[in-house]
N, CA, C and O atoms as a printed pandas DataFrame, in Angstrom:
     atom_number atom_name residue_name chain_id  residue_number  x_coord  y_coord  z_coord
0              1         N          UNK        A               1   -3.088    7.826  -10.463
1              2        CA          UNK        A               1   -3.760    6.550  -10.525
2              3         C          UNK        A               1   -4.885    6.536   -9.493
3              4         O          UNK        A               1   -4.702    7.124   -8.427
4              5         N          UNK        A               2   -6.163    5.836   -9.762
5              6        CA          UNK        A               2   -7.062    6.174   -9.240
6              7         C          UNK        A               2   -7.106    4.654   -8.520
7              8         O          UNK        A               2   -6.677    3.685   -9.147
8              9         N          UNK        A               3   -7.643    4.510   -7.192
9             10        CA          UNK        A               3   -7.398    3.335   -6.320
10            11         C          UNK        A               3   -9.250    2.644   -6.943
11            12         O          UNK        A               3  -10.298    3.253   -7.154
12            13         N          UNK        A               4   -8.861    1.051   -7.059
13            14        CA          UNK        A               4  -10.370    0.441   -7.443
14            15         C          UNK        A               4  -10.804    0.058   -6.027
15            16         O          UNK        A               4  -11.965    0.008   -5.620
16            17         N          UNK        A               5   -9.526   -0.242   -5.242
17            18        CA          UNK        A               5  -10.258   -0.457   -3.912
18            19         C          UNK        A               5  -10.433    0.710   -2.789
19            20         O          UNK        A               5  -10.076    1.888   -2.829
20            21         N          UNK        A               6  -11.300   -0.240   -1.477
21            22        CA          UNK        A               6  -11.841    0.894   -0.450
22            23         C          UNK        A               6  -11.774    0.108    0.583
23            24         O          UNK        A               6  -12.019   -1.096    0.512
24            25         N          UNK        A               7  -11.377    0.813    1.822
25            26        CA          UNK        A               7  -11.133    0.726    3.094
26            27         C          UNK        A               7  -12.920   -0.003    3.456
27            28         O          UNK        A               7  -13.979    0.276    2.894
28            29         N          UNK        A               8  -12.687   -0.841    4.428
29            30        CA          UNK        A               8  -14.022   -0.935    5.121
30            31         C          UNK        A               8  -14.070   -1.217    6.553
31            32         O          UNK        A               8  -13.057   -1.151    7.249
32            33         N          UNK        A               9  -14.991   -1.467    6.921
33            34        CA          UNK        A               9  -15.105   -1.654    8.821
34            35         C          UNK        A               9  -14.768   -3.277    8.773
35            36         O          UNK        A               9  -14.714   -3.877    7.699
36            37         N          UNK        A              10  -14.595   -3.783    9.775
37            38        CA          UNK        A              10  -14.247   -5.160    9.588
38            39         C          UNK        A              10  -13.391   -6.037    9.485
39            40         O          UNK        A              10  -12.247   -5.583    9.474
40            41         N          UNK        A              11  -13.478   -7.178    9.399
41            42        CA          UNK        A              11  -12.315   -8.191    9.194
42            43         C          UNK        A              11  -11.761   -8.543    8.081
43            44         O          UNK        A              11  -10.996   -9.482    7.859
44            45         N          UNK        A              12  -12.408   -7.321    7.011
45            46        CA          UNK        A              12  -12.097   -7.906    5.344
46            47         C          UNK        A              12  -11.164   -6.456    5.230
47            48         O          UNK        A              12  -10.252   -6.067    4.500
48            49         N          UNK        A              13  -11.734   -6.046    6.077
49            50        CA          UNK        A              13  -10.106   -4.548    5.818
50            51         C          UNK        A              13  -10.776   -3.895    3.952
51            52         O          UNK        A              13  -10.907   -2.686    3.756
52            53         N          UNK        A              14  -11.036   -4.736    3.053
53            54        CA          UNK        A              14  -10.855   -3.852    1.773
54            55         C          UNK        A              14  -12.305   -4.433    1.014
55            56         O          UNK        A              14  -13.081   -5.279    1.457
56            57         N          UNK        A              15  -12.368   -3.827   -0.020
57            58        CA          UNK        A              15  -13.500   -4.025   -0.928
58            59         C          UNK        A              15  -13.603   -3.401   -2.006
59            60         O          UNK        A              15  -13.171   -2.259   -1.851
60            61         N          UNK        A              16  -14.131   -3.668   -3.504
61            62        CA          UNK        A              16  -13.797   -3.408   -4.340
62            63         C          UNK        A              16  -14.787   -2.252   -4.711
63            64         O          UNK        A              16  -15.990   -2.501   -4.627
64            65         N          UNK        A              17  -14.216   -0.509   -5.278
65            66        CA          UNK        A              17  -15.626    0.530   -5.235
66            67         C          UNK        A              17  -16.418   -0.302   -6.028
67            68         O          UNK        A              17  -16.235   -1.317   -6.700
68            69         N          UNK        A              18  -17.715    0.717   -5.642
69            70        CA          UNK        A              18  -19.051    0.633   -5.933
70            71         C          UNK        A              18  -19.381   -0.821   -6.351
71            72         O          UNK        A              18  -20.135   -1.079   -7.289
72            73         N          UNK        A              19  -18.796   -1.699   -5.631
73            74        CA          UNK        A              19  -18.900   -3.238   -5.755
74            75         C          UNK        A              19  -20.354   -3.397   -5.054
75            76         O          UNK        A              19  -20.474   -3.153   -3.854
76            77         N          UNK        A              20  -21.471   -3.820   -5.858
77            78        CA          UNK        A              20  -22.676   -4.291   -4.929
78            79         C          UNK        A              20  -22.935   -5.963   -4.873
79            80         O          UNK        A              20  -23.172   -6.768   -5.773
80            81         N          UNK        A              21  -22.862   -6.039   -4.163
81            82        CA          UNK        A              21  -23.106   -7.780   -3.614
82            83         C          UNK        A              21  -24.048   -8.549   -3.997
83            84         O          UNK        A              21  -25.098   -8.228   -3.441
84            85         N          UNK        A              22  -24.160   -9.416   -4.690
85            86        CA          UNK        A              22  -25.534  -10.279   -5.614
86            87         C          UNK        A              22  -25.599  -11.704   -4.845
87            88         O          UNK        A              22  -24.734  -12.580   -4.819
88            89         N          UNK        A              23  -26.872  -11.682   -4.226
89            90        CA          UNK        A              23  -27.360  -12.923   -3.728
90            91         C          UNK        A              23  -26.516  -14.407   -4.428
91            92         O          UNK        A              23  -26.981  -14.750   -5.515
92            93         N          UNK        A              24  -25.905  -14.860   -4.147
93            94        CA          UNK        A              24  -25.246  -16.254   -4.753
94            95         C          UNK        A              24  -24.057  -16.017   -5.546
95            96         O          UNK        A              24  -23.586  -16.781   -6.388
96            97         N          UNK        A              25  -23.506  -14.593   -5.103
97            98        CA          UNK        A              25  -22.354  -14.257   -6.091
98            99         C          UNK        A              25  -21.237  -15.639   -5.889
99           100         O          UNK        A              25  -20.948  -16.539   -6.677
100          101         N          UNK        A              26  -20.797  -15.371   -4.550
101          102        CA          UNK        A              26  -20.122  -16.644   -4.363
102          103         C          UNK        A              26  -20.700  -18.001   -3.847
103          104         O          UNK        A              26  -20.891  -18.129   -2.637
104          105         N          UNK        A              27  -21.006  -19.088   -4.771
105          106        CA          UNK        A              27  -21.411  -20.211   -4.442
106          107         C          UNK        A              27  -20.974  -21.088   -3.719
107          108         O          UNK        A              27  -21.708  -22.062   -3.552
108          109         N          UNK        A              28  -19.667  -21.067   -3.049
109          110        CA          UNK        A              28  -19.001  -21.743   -2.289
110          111         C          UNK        A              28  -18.076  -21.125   -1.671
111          112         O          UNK        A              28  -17.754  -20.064   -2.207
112          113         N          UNK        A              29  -17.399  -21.463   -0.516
113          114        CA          UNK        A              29  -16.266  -20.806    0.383
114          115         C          UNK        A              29  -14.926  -20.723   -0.585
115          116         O          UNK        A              29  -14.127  -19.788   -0.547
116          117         N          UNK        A              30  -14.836  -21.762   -1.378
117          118        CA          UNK        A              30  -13.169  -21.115   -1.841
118          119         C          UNK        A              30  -13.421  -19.721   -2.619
119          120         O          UNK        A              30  -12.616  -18.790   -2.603
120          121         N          UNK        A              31  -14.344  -19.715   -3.129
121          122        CA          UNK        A              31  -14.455  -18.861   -4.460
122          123         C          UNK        A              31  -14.526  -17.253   -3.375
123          124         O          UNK        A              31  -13.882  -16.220   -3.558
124          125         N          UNK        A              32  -15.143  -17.437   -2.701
125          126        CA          UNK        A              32  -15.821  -16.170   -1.750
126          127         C          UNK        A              32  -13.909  -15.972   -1.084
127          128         O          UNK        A              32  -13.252  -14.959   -1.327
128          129         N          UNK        A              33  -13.428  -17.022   -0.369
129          130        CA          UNK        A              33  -11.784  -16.987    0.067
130          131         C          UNK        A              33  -11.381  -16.268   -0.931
131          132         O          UNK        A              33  -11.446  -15.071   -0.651
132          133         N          UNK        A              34  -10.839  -16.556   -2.385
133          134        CA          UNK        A              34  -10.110  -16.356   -3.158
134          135         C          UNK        A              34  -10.539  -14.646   -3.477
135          136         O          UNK        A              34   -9.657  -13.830   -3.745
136          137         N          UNK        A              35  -11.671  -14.351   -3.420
137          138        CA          UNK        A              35  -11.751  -13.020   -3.923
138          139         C          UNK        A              35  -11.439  -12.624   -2.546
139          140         O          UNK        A              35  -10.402  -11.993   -2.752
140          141         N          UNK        A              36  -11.648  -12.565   -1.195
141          142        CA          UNK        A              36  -11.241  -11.704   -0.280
142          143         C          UNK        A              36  -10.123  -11.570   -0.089
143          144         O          UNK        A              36   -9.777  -10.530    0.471
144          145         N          UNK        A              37   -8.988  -12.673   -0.516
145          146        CA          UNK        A              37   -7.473  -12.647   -0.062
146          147         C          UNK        A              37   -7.059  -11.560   -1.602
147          148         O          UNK        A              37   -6.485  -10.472   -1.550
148          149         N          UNK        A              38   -7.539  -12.244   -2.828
149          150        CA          UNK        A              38   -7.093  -11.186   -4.269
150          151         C          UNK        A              38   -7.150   -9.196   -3.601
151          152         O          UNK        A              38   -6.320   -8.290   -3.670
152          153         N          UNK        A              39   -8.604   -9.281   -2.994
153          154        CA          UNK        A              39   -8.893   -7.510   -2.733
154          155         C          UNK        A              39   -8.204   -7.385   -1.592
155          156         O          UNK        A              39   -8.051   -6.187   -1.355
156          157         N          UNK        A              40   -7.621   -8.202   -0.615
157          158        CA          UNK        A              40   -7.502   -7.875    0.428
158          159         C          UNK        A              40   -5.899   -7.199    0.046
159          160         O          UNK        A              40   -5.636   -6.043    0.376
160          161         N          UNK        A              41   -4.594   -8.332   -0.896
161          162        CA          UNK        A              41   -3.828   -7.640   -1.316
162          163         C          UNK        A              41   -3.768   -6.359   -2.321
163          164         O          UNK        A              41   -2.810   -5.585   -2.311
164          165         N          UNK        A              42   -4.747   -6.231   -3.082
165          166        CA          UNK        A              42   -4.930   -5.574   -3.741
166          167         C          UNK        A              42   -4.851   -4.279   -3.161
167          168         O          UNK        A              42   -4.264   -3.358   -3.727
168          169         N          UNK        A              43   -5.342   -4.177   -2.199
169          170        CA          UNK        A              43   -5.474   -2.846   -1.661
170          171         C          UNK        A              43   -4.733   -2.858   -0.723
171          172         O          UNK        A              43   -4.862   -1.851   -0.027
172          173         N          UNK        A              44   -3.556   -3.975   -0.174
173          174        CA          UNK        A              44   -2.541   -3.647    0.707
174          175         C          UNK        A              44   -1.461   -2.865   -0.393
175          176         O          UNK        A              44   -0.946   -1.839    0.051
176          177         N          UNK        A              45   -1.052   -3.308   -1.908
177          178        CA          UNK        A              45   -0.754   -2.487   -2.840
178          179         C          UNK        A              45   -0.665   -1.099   -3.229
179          180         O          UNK        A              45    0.163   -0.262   -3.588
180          181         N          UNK        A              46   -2.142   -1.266   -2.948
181          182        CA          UNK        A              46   -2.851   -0.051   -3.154
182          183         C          UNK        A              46   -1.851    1.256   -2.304
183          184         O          UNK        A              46   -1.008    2.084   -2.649
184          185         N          UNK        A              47   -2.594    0.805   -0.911
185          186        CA          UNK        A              47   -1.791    1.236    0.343
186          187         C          UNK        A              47   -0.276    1.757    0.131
187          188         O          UNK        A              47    0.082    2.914    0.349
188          189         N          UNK        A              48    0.524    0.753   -0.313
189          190        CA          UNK        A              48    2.376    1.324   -0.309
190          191         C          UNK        A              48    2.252    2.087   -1.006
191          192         O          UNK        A              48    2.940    3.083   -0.782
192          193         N          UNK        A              49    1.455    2.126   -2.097
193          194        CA          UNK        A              49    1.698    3.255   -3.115
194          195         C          UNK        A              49    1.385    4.182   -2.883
195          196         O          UNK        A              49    1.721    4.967   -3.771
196          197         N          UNK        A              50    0.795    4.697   -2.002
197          198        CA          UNK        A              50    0.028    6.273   -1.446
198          199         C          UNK        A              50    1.614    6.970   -0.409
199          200         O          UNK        A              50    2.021    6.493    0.651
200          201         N          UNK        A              51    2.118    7.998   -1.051
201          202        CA          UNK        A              51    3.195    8.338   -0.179
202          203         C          UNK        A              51    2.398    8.822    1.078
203          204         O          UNK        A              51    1.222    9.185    1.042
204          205         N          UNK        A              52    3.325    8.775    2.384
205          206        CA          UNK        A              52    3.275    8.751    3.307
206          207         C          UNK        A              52    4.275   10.318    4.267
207          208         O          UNK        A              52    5.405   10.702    3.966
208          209         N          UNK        A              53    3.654   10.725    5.050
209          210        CA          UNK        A              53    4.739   12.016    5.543
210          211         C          UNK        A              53    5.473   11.409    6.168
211          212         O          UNK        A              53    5.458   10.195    6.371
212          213         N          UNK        A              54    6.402   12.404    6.649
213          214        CA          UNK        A              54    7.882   11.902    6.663
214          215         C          UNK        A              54    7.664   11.168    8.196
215          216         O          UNK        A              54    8.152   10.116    8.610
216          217         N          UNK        A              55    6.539   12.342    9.030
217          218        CA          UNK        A              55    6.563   12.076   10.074
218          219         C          UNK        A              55    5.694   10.972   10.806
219          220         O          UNK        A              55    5.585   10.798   12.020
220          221         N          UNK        A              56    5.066   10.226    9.708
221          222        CA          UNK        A              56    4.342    8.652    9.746
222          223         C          UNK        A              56    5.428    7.597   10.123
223          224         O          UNK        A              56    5.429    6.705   10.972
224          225         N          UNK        A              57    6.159    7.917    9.396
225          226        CA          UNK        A              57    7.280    6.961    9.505
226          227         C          UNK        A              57    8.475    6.185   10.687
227          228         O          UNK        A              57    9.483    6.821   10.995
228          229         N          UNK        A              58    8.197    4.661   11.323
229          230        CA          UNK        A              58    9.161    4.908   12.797
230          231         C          UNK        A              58    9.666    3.862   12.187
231          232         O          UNK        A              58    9.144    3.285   11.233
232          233         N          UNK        A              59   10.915    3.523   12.826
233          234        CA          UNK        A              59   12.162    2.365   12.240
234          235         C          UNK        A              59   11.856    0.607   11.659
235          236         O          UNK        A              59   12.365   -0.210   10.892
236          237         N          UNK        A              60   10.785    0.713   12.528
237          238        CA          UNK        A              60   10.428   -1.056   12.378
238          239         C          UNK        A              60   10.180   -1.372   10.221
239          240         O          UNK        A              60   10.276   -2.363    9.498
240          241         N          UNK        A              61    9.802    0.309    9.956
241          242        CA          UNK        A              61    9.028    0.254    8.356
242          243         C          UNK        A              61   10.480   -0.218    7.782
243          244         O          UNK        A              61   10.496   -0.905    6.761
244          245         N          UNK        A              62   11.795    0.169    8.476
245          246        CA          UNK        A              62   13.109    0.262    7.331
246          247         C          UNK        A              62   13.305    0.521    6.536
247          248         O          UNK        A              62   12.754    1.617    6.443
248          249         N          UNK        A              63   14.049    0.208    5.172
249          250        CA          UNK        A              63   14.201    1.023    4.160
250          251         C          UNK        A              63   12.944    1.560    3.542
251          252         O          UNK        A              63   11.956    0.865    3.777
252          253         N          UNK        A              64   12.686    2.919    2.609
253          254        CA          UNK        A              64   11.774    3.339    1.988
254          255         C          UNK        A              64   12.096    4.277    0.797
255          256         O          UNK        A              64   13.053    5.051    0.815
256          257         N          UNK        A              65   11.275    4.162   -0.185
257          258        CA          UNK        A              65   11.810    5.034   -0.870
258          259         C          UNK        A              65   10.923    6.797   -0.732
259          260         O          UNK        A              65    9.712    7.017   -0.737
260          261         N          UNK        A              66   12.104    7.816   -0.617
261          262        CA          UNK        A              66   11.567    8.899    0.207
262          263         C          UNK        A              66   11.987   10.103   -1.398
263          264         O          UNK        A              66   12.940   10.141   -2.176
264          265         N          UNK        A              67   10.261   11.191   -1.218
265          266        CA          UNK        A              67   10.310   11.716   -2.440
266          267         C          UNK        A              67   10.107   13.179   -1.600
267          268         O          UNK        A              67    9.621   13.518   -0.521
268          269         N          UNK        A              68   10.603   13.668   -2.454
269          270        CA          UNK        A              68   10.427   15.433   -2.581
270          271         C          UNK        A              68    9.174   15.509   -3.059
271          272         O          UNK        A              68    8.595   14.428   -2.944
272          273         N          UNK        A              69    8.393   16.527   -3.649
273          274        CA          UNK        A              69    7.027   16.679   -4.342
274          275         C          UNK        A              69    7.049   18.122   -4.418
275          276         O          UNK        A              69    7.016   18.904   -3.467
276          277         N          UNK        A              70    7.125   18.470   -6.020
277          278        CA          UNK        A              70    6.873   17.772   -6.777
278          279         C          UNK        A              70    7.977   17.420   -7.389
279          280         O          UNK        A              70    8.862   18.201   -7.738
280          281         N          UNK        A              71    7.965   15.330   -7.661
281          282        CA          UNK        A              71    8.359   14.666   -8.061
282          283         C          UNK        A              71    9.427   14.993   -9.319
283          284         O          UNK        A              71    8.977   14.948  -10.464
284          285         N          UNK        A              72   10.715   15.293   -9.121
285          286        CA          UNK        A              72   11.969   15.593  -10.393
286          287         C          UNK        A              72   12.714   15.177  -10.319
287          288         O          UNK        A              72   13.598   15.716  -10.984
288          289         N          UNK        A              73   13.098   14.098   -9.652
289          290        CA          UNK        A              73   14.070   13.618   -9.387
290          291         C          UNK        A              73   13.994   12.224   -8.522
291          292         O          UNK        A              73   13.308   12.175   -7.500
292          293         N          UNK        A              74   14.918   10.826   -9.105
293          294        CA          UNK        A              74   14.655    9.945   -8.617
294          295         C          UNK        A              74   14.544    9.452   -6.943
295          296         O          UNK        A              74   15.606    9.613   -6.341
296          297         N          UNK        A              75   13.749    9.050   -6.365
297          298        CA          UNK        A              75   13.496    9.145   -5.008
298          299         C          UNK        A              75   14.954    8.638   -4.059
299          300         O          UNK        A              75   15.821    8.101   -4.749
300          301         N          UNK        A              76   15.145    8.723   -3.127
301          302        CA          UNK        A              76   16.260    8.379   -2.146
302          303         C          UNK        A              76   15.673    7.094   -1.797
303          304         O          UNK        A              76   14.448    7.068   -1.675
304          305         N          UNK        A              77   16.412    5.902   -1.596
305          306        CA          UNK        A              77   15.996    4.532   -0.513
306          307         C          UNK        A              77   16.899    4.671    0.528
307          308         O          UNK        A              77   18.002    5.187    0.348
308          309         N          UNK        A              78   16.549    4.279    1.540
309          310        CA          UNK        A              78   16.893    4.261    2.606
310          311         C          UNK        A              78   16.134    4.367    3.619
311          312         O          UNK        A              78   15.026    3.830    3.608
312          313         N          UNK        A              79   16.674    5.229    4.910
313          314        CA          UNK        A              79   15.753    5.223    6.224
314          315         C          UNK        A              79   16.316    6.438    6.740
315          316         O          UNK        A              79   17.479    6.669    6.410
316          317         N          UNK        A              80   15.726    7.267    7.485
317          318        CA          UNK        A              80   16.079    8.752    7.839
318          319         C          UNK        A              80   17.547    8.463    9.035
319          320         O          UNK        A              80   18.365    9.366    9.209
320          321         N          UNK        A              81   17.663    7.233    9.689
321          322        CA          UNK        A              81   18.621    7.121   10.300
322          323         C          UNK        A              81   20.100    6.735    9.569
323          324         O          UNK        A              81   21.165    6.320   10.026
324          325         N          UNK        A              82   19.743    6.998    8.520
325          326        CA          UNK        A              82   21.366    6.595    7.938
326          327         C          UNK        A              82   21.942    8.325    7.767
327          328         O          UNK        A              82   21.142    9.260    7.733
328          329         N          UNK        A              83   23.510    8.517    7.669
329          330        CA          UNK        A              83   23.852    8.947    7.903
330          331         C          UNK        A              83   23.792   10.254    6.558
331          332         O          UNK        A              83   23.910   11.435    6.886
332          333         N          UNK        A              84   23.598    9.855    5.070
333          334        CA          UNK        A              84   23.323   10.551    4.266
334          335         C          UNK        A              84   22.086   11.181    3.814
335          336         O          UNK        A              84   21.901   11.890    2.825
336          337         N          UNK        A              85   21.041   10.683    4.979
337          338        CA          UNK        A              85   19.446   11.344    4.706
338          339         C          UNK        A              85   19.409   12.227    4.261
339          340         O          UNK        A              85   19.781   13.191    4.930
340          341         N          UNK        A              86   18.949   12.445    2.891
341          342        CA          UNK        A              86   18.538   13.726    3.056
342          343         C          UNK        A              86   17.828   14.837    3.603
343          344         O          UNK        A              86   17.024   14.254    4.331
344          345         N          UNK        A              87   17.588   16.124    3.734
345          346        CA          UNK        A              87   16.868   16.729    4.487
346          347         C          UNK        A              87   16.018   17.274    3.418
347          348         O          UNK        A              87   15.485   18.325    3.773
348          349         N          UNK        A              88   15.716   16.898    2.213
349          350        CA          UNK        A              88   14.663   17.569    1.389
350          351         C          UNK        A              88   13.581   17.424    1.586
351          352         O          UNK        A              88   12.711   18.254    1.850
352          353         N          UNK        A              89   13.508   15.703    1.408
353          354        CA          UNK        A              89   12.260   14.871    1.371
354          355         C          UNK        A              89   11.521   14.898    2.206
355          356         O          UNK        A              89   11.996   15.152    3.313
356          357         N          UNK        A              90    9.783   14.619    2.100
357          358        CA          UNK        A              90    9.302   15.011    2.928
358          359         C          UNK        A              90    8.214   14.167    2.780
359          360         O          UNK        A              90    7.159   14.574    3.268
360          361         N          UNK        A              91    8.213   13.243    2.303
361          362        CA          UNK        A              91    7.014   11.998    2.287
362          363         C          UNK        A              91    7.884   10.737    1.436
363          364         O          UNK        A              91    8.681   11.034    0.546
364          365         N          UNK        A              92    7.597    9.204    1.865
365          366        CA          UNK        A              92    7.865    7.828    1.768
366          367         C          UNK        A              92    6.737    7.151    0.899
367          368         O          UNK        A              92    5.536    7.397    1.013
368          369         N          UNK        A              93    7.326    6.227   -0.020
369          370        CA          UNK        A              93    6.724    4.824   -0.066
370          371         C          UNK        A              93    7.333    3.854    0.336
371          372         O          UNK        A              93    8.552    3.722    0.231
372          373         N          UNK        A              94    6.392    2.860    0.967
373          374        CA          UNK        A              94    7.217    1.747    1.295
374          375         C          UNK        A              94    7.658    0.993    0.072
375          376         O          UNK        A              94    7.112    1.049   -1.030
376          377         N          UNK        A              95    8.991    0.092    0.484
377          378        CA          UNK        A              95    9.757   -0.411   -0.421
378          379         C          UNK        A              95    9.002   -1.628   -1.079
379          380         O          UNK        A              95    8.310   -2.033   -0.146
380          381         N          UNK        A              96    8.798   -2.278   -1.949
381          382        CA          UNK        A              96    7.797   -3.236   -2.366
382          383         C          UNK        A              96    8.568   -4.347   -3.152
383          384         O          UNK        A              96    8.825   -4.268   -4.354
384          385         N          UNK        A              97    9.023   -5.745   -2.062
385          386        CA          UNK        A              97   10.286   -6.224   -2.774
386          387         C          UNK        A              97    9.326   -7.585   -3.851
387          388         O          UNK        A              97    8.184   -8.044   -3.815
388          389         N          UNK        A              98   10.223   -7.756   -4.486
389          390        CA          UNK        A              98    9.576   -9.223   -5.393
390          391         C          UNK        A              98    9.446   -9.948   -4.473
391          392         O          UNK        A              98   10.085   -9.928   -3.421
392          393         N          UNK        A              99    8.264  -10.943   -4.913
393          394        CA          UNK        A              99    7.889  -12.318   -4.298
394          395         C          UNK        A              99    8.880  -13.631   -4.442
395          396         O          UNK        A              99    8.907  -14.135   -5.565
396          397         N          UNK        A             100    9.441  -14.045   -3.739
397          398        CA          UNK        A             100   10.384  -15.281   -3.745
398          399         C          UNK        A             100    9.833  -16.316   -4.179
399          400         O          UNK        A             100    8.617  -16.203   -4.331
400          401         N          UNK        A             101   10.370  -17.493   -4.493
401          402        CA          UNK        A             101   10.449  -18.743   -5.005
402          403         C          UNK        A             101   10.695  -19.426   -3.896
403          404         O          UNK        A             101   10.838  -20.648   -3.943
């Protein structure tokens, strides 16, 4: 999967590729809000989904789901401090729970 968003310098953290900016795109502050908070998660998304090495990983992240590569088998959840870790795996995604009510 190919990521639509991109890292940037700044306080907006993300931005959408080859997005070019048009004089009056956003006519007012909510509208200009609403698209920076949409890309801003968008690409925090983005982010969990990019596995991670094993050795990125320190306790505060907690559970994760941790993959071998290449990918044959369903990933392990957990955290390297539990007692059944495996020793295969060698890169994480973070766990990505549903949104509550």
């Amino acid at each position: 999967m190919e990521r639509i968003t991109e890292k940037t310098i700044g306080c907006f953290q993300y931005d959408l590729k080859d997005h070019k900016p048009k004089t009056g795109e956003f006519n007012d502050y909510d509208s200009f809000f609403n698209y920076s908070m949409a890309i801003k998660r968008l690409g925090e998304l983005e982010d969990a989904l990019e596995p991670q090495p094993i050795n990125e990983w320190h306790e505060d992240m907690g559970d994760c789901l941790w993959w071998k590569f290449p990918v044959d088998e369903a990933p392990y959840c957990g955290s390297p401090l539990d007692c059944d870790f495996p020793d295969y795996v060698t890169h994480f995604t973070k766990l990505l729970l549903p949104l509550g009510n």
